[in-house]
C-alpha positions as CSV (number, residue, x, y, z in Angstrom):
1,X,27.2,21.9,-5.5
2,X,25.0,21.9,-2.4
3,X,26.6,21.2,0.9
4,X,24.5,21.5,3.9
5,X,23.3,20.1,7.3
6,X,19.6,20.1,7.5
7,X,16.8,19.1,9.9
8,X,14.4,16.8,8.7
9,X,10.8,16.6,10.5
10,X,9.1,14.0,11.9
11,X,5.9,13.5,14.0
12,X,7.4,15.4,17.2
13,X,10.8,14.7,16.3
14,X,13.7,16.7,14.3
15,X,16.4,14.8,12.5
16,X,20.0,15.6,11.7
17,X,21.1,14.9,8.3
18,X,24.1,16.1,5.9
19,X,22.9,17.2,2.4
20,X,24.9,17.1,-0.5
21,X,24.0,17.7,-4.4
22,X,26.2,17.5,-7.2
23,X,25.2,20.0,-10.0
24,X,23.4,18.2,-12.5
25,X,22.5,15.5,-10.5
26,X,21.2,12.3,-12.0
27,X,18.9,11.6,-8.4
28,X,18.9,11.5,-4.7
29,X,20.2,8.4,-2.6
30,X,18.6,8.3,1.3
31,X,20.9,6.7,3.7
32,X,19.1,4.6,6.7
33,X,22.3,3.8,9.0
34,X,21.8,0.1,10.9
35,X,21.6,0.1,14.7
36,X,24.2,1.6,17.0
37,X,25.0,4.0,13.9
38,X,24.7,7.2,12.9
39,X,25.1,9.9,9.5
40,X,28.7,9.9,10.3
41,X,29.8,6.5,10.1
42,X,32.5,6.0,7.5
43,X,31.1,3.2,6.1
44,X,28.4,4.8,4.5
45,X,30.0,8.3,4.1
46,X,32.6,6.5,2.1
47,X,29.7,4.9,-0.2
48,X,28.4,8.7,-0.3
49,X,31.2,10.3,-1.5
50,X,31.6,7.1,-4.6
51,X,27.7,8.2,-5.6
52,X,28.4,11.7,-5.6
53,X,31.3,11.1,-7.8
54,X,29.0,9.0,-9.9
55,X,26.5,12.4,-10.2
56,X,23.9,11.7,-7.3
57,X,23.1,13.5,-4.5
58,X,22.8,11.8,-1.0
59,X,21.4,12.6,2.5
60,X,22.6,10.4,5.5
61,X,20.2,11.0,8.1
62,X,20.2,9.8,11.6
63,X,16.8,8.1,12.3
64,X,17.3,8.5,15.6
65,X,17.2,12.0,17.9
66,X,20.2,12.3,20.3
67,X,17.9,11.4,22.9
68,X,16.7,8.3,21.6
69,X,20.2,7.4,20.8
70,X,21.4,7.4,24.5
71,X,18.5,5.4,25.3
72,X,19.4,2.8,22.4
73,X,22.8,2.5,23.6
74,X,21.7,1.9,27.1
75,X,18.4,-0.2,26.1
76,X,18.5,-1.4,22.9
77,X,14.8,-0.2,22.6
78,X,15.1,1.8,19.5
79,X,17.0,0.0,17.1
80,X,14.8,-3.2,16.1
81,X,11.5,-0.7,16.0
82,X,11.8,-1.1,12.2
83,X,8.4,0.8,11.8
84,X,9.4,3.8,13.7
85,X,12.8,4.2,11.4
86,X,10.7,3.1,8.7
87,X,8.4,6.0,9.3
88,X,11.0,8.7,9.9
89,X,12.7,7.6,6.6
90,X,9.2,8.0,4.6
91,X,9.1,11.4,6.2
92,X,12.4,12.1,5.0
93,X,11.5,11.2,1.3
94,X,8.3,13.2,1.5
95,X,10.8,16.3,2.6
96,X,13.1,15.7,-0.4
97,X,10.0,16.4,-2.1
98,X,9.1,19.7,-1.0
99,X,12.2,21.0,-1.7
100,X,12.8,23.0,-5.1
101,X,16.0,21.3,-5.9
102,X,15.1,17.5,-5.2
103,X,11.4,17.4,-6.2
104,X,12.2,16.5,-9.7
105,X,15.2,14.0,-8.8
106,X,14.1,10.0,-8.8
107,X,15.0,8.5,-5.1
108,X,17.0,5.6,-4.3
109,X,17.3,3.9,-0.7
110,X,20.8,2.7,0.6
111,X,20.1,1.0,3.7
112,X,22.7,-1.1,6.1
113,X,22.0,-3.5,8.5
114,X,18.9,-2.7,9.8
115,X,18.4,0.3,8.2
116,X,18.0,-2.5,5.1
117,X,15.0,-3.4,6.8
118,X,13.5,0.6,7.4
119,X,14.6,1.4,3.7
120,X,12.4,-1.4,2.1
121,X,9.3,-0.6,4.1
122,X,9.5,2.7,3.1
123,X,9.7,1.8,-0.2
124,X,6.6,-0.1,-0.1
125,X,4.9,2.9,1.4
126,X,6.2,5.6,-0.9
127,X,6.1,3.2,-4.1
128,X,5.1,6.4,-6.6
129,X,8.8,8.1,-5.1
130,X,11.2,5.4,-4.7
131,X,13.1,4.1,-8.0
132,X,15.2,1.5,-6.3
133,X,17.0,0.1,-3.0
134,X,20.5,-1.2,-1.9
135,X,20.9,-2.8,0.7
136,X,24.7,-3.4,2.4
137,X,24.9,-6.3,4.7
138,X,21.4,-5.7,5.7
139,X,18.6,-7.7,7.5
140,X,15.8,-7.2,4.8
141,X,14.2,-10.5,6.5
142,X,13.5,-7.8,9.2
143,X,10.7,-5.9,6.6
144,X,8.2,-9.3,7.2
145,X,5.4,-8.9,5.2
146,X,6.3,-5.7,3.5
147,X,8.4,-7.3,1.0
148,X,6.4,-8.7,-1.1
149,X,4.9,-4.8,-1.5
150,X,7.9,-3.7,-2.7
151,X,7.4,-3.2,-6.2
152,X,11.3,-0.9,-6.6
153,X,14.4,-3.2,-8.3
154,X,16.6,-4.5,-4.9
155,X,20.2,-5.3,-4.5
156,X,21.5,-7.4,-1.7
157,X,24.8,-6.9,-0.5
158,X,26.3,-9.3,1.4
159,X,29.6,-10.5,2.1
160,X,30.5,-14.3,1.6
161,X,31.7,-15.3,5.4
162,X,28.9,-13.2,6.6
163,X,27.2,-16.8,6.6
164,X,24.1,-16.3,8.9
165,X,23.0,-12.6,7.4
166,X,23.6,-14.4,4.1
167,X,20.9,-17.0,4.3
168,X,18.1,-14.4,5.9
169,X,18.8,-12.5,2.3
170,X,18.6,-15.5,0.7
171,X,15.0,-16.4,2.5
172,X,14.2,-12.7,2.3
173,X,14.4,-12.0,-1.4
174,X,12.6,-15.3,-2.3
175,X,10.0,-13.1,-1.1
176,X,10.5,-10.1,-3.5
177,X,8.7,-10.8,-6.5
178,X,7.2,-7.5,-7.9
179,X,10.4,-6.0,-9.5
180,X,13.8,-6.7,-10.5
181,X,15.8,-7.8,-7.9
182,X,19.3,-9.9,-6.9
183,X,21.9,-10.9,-4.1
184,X,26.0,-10.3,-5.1
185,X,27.8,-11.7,-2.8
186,X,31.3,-10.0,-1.9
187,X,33.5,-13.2,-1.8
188,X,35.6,-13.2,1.4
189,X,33.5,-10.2,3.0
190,X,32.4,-10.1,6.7
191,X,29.7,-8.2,7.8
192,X,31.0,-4.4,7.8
193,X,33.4,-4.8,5.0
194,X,36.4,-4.5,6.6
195,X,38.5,-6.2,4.0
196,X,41.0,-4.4,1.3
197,X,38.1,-3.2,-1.3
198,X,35.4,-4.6,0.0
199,X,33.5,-1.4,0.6
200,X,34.8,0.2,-3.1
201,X,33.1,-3.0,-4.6
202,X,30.0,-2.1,-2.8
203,X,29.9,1.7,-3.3
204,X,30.7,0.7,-7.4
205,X,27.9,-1.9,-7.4
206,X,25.3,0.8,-6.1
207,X,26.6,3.4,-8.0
208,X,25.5,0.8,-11.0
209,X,22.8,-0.2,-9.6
210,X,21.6,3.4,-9.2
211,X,22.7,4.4,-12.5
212,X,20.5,1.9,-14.3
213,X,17.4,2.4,-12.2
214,X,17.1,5.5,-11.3
């Protein structure tokens, strides 16, 4: 098993990110946190640990430098510039690459919120690396025209009285047409998944999701 914090480069930026592989592991799953989060939100370290049980390796990675996330909480600035996050998540899968223990390992993309968003542009950009994407209560509607490039299997995520993010997935995967792809709806979910197994029904349904296309 590795277990390490890493620094992942971008343009003029380094990125902290926690690295964990399982030995054996089936693939690698990229985490792209949503705005005002970060690599150690529970949320998604919770969905971490289920894949990691299920045999793949993950990398939650803030997109964002310390810096940048002052300014976001003070400003806002950063958070919506999906091509900026989309960019520094590409880089990311490009480093998995060079490394001697994940170059051979497929790639999958959990994004949430508006990491969603990031984690299908990048897939349209790294098609050749990127098996398939999940996407957690996201804002995929925020990819525009780079959805219909995305040629990975999608899962939607979203929780059933989280009404308004429900319809943009609904409007945004009429526009992904290249590859498998589907919206489950959590019944009775709000938009972090707060509710009593909630977020284990999202962390199995991407560990199946995973499993089958990566």
């Amino acid at each position: 098993m590795v277990s390490e914090s890493v620094t992942v480069p971008s343009g003029g930026a380094a990125l902290a990110g926690d690295l964990e592989i399982p030995v054996g592991a089936r693939g690698m799953v990229l985490f792209a946190h949503g705005s005002g989060s970060s690599r150690h939100s529970p949320r998604n370290q919770a969905v971490a640990t289920a894949l990691q049980l299920a045999g793949f390796g993950t990398l939650l990675l803030d997109l964002l430098t310390e810096q940048e996330e002052i300014e976001d909480a003070a400003t806002g600035q950063h958070r919506f510039d999906i091509g900026l996050l989309a960019r520094r998540l590409a880089h990311a899968i490009d480093w998995l690459e060079q490394r001697p223990d994940t170059v051979d390992l497929p790639v999958g993309l959990f994004g949430a919120s508006t990491g969603a968003a990031a984690a299908l542009v990048a897939a349209a950009e790294r098609p050749q690396r990127v098996s398939a994407v999940v996407s957690r209560g996201g804002r995929p509607d925020l990819a525009g025209d780079a959805l219909a490039l995305v040629s990975c299997p999608v899962l939607l995520i979203v929780g059933g009285n989280d009404t308004t993010v429900l319809e943009l997935n609904r409007r945004a995967a009429e526009q992904l047409t290249a590859a498998p792809h589907r919206i489950h709806v959590v019944p009775g979910a709000t938009h972090l998944f707060p509710e009593p197994g909630a977020l284990e029904q999202v962390a199995d349904l991407a560990a199946e999701w995973f499993r089958e296309h990566l």
